[in-house]
N, C-alpha and C positions, 0 to 999 in steps of 0.2 A: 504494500500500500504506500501511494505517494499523495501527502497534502500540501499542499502548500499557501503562504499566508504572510500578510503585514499587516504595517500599523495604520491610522484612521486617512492619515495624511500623504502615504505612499513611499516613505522616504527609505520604511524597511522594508526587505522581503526577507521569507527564508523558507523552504525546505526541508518536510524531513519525510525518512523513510523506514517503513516499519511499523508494526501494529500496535496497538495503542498497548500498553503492560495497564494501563488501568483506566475507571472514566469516572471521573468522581463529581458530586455537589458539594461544596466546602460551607459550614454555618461560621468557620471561628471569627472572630470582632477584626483580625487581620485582614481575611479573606474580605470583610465588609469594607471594611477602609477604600482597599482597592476596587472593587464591585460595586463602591456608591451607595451600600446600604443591602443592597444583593447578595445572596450565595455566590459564591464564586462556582464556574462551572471549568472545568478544566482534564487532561487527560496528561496521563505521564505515556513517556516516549523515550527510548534509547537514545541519549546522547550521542552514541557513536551517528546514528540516523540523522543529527539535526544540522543546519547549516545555512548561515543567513548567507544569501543571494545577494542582496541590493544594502548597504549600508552596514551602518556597524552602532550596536546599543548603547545608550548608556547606563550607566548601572548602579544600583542601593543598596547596600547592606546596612541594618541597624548597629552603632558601634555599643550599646548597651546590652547586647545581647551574647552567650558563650560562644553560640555556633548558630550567628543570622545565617537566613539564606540570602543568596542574589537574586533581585528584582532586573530584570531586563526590562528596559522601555525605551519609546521613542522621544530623542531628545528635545522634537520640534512640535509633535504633539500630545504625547505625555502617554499614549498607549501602554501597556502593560503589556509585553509580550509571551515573556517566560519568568519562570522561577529554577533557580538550583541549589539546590540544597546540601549542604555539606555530610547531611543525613546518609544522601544516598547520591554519590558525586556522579554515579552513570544513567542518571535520569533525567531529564526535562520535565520541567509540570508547565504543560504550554496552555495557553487559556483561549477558549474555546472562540471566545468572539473575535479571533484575530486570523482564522480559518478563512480563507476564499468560500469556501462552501461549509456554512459551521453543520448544518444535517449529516455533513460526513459524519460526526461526531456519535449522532444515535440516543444519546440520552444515557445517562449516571447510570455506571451500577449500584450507588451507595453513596447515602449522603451522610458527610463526617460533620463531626463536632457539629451536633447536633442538639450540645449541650449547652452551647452562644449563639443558637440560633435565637430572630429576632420575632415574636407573635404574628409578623405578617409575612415571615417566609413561610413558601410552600413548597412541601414535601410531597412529593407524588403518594400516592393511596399503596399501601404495600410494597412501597422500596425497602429496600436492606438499607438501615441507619447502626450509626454507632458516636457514642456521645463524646468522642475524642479521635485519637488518630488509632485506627486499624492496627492492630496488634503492635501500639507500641506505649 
């Protein structure tokens, strides 16, 4: 499988390749930050697969934190493109709305942190939830 995708403004592209390792809904107060108030919808992806095409990101780590992750975005529109996480340094958590086609996508196996969820998110009828991060 090949997707490919930028940011609002066109300045990034990138490619990746390879099937999704996961498809998740995100509830945590982070995930809102960046979502505007939203779940974050997003899909992890083999690293070795990924590869921006058109530009180059710029980047955020929290310095108050042990082991922030990296925010990728665009520096001219402020997109959020990916995430990498020191957690798990051969993964991408690319975010869904930065898809050419986000239907690629298919819909969450499972919405996390589901324990910072906000009263007016919604959670599909009989999804697989879990009130933090997935076996960790």
């Amino acid at each position: 499988m090949t997707l490919a995708g930028g940011c609002y403004c066109g300045e990034l592209r990138y490619e990746v390749e390879g099937p999704p390792l996961f498809k998740g809904q995100c509830h945590c107060r982070e995930c809102q930050h960046i979502a505007g108030g939203a779940p974050n919808l997003f899909m992890t992806l083999s690293a070795k697969g990924f590869a921006y095409t058109q530009g180059a990101p710029k980047t955020f780590s929290r310095t108050d934190l042990d082991a922030p992750v990296v925010r990728e975005f665009c520096g001219t529109c402020g997109t959020h493109l990916l995430t990498r996480t020191p957690r798990y340094p051969a993964v991408v958590v690319l975010k869904i709305g930065t898809l050419d086609d986000p239907a690629a996508f298919g819909g969450p196996q499972v919405a996390i942190w589901t324990s910072e969820a906000q009263p007016f998110h919604v959670i599909p009828e009989g999804m697989q939830t879990a009130p933090g991060f997935p076996g960790g």
